[in-house]
C-alpha positions in Angstrom: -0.3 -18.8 -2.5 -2.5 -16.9 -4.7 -2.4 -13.5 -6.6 -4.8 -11.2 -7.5 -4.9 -7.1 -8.9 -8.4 -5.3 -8.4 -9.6 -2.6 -9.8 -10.7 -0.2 -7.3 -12.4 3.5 -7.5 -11.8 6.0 -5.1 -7.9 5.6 -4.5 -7.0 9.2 -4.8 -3.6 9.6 -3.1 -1.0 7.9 -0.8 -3.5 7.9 2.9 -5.7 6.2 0.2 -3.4 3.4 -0.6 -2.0 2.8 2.9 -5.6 2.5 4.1 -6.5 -0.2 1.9 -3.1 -2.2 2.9 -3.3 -1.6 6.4 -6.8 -2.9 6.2 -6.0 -6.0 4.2 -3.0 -7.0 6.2 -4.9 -7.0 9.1 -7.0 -10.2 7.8 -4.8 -13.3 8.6 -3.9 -15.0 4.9 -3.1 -12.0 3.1 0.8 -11.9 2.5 1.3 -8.7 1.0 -0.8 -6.1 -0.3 -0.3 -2.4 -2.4 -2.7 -0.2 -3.8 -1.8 2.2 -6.5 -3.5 5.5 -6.5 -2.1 5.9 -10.2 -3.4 3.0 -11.4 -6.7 2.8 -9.2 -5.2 -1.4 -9.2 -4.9 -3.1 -5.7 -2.1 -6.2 -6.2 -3.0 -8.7 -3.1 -0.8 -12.0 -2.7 -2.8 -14.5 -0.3 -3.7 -17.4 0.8 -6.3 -19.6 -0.7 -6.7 -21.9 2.7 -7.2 -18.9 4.7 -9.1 -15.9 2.8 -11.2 -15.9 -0.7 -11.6 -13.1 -3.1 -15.0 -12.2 -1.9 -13.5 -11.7 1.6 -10.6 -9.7 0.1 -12.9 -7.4 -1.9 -15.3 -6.9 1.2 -12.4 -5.4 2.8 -11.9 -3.0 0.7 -15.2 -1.7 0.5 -16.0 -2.2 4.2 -12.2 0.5 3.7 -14.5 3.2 1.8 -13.9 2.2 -1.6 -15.3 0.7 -4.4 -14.1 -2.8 -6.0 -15.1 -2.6 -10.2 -16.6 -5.5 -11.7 
């Protein structure tokens, strides 16, 4: 199991935030995922064997949002 927190633009309220979970609990591998509109920080816990970072971070965007470099 693997963690990671992106930094995200565009979260602006709580639709926001349940977007971007519902979207990455949909992909099989991630465990848990919450997205703070406070923060603009996306906490994901996955698995390695199953989804990368890329994948996770293309789910977001393909969401409407924007992953920070």
């Amino acid at each position: 199991m693997a963690s990671i927190n992106l930094n995200v633009e565009g979260i602006t309220c709580g639709g926001c935030e349940k977007s971007i979970r519902n979207a990455l609990l949909a992909n099989e591998g991630v465990k848990e995922a919450n997205a703070s509109h406070e923060t603009g920080v996306v906490a994901i816990d996955y698995d390695e064997s199953k989804v990368n970072q890329d994948q996770l971070k293309q789910v977001i965007e393909e969401a409407g949002f924007d992953v920070a470099a």
